[in-house]
N, C-alpha and C positions, 0 to 999 in steps of 0.2 A: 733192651727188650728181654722179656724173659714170660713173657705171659703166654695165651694163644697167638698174639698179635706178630708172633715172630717165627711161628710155626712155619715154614715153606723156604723161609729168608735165605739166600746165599751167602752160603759161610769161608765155602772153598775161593770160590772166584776163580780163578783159572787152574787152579790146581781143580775143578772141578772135573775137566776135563781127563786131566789124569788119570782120576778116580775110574771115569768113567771109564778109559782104556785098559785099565789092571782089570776090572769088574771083568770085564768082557775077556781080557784072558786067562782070567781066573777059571770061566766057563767052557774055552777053549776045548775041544774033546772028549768034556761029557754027555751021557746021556742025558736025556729028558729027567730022569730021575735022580743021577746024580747031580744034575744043576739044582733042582729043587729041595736036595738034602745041603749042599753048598749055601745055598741062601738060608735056608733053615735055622742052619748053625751060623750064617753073619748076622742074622737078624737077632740071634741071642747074645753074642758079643759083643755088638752094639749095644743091647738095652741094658747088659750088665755094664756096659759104661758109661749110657745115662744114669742110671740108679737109682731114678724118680719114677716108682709104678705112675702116680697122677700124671707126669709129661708124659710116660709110652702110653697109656690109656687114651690121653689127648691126641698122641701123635698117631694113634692107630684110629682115631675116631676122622683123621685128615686125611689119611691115607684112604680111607675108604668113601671120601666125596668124590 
C-alpha cells in the first residue's frame, strides 16, 4: 500500500506504544506553549522525512477529518 488507502494503517505495532510514552515525556514540564513549539518542530521533522509534499498534503487533509 502506498496510496490514500494506507493513510491511518499501523506501522509501529507495539512499538506504537512506546512512541506514545517518549511523546508524552518529551512534553513532560512544559508549558502550554512550549509543548506546542515542540510539536511544531516534530511535525517538520517528520515531513522532511517523508519528502513527498503530495503524501503530507494528503496526510494533512486526514488529519483534519
Amino acid at each position: 500500500m502506498s496510496g490514500d488507502e494506507d493513510i491511518g494503517t499501523d506501522r509501529l505495532g507495539p512499538a506504537g506504544d512506546d512512541f506514545y510514552a517518549a511523546l508524552i515525556a518529551a512534553h513532560e514540564g512544559l508549558s502550554l506553549e512550549e509543548s506546542a513549539r515542540l510539536n511544531a518542530r516534530l511535525v517538520l521533522l517528520l515531513a522532511n522525512e517523508v519528502g513527498d509534499l503530495d503524501r503530507l498534503e494528503k496526510l494533512l487533509a486526514a488529519a483534519r477529518k
